[in-house]
C-alpha positions in Angstrom: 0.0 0.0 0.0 2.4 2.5 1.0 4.5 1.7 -2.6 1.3 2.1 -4.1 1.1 5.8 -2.7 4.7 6.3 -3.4 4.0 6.2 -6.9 1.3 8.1 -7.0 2.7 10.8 -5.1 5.6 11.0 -7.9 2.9 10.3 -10.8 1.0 13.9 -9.2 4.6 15.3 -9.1 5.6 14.8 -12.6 2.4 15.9 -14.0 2.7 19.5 -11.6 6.4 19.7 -13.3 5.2 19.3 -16.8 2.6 21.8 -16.3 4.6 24.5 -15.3 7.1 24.0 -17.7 4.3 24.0 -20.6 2.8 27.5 -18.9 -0.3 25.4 -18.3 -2.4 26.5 -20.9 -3.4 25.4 -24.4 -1.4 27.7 -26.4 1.9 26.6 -25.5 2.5 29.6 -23.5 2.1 32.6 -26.8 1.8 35.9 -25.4 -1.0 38.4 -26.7 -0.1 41.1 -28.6 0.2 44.3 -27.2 -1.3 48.0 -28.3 -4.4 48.2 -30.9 -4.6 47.5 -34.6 -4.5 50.5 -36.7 -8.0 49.6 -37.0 -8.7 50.1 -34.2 -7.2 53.1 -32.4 -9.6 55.8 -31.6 -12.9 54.9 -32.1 -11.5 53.1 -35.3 -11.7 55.7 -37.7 -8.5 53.9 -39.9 -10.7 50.6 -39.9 -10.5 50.7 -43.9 -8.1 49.1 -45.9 -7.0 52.2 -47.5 -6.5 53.8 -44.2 -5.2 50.9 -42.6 -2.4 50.7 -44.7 -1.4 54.2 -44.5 -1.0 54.2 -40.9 1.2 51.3 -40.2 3.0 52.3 -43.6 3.2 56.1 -41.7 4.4 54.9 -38.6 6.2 52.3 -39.6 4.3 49.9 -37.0 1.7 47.3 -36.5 0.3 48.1 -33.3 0.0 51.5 -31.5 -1.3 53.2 -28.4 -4.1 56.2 -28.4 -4.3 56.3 -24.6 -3.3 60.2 -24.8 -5.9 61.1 -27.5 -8.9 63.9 -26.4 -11.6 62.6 -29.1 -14.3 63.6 -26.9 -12.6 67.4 -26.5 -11.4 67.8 -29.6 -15.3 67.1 -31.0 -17.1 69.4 -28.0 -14.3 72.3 -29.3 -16.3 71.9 -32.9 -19.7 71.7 -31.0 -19.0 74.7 -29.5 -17.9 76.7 -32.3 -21.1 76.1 -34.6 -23.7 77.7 -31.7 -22.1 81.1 -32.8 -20.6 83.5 -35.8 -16.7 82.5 -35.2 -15.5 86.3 -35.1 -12.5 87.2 -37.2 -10.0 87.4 -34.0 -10.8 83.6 -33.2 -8.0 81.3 -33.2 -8.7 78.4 -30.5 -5.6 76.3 -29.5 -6.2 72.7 -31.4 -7.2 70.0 -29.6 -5.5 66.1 -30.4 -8.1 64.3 -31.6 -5.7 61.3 -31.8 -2.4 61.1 -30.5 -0.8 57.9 -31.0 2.5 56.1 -30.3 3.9 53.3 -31.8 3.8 50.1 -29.9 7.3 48.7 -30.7 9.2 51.8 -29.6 6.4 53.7 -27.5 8.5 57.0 -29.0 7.4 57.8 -32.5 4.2 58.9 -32.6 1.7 60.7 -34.7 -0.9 63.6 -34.0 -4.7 64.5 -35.3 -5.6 68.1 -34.4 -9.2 69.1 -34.7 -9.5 73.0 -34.9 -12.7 75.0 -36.0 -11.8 78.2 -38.6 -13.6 80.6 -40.8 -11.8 79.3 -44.3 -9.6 76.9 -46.1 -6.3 79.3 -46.4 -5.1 78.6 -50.0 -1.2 78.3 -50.3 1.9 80.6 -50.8 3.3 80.2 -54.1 6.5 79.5 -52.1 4.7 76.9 -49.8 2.9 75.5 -52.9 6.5 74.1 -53.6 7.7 72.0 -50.8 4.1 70.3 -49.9 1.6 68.2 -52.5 -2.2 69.0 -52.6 -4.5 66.5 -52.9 -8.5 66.8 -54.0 -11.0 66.7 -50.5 -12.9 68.8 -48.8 -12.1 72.6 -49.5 -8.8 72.0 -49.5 -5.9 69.5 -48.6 -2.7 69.4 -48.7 0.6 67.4 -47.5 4.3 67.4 -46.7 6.4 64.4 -45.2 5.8 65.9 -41.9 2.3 67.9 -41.9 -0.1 67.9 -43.5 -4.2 69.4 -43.4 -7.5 68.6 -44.6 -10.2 71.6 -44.8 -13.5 70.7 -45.3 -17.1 72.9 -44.8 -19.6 71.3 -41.7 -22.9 72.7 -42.7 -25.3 71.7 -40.3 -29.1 72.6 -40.0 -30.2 75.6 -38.2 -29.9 77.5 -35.5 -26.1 76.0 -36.0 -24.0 77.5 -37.9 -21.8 76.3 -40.7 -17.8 76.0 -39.8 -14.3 74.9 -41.4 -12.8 72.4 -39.7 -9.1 72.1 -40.3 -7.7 68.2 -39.4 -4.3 68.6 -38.9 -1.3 65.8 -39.0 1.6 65.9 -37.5 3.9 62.5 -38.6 6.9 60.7 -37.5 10.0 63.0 -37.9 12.4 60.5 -39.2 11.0 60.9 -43.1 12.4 63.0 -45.8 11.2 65.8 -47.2 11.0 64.4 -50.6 9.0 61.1 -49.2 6.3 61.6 -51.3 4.4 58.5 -50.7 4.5 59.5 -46.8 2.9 62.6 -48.3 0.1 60.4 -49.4 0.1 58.5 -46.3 -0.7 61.2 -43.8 -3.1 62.9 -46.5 -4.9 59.3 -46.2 -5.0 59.2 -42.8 -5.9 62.6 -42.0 -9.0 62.3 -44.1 -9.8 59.2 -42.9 -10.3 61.1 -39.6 -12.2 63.7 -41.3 -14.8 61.9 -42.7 -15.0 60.5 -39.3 -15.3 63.3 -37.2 -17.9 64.6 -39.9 -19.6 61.8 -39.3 -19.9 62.2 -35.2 -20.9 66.2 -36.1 -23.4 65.5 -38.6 -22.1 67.6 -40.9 -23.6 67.9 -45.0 -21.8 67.9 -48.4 -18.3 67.6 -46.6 -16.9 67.1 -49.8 -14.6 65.0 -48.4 -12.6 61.4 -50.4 -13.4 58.4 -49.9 -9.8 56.2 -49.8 -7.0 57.8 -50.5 -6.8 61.2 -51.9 -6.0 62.2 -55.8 -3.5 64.9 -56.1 -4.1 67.5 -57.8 -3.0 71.4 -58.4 -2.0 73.4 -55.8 -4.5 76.4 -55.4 -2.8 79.2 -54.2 -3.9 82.4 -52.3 
């Protein structure tokens, strides 16, 4: 009898050993990934392919944190502004309607400012030159670093009608001449657009659907 327990006790033994070693569950011990899917970072407004692509391509990362993004601000700063005329004087500080870091690094990072404004600005002849324009909205335009998206939120009455400017602020680390990063951030700065168009209820945006066509660069 007491052989007979003997074994048992180093059967039970064995059996604890192997399960600790194997992490005791039925993936062989895989961790989960960590961050969000483009796709899903802030309220998902990248959750087509189109935009998809340009953020991880942007970032140069698959996963990403938006724990420091203000949607909810950013989107009562536009509320706000359409109860009343904006006067000529008004320039309100723009709110970060997304603010994400990349996952791998947790340093690069990229930035969607929401802003409310009387009109799309046109471009300097000599500002024309170092950034690429793209057809959406009012106006849209892009350089490896910056870029903005202007489109007209006409709501019905007693709101009023506004310009909101969506601002982008990418990664430092690409050139100047990146052109396809222009593209990129042009992408995903729309994407958040239409989005936040969406949330306002805002008419006849104007805004692309996708990615962006370039076109001329109107001047002012």
């Amino acid at each position: 009898m007491r052989s007979a327990l003997t074994r048992l006790g180093a059967a039970v033994a064995v059996a604890a050993l192997l399960t600790s070693c194997s992490g005791g569950n039925d993936d062989g011990g895989a961790e989960e990934p960590k961050g969000l899917t483009a796709a899903e970072v802030c309220g998902g407004f990248a959750k087509d392919p189109a935009s998809t692509a340009a953020l991880k391509a942007a970032m140069s990362s698959e996963r990403f944190r938006d724990n420091l993004s203000a949607s909810e601000k950013a989107l009562d700063l536009l509320r706000d502004a359409t109860r009343a005329p904006l006067a000529d004087s008004y320039r309100p500080q723009p709110v970060k309607y997304c603010w994400l870091l990349a996952e791998e690094t947790g340093k690069d990072s990229l930035a969607i400012e929401l802003s409310p404004t009387q009109r799309a600005p046109g471009l300097h002849p000599d500002h024309a030159k170092v950034v690429t324009s793209y057809t959406s909205g009012l106006q849209a335009f892009s350089s490896s670093t910056l870029g903005h998206v202007y489109f007209s939120c006409r709501l019905k009455a007693p709101a009023h009608t506004i310009v909101v400017d969506t601002t982008v602020r990418g990664p430092v680390p690409f050139p100047e001449t990146d052109l396809e990063q222009r593209t990129r951030l042009i992408t995903v700065a729309n994407a958040a657009a239409r989005q936040v168009s969406a949330e306002l209820g805002c008419e006849d945006d104007g805004l692309a659907t996708g990615v962006p066509s370039p076109t001329a660069n109107p001047t002012s």
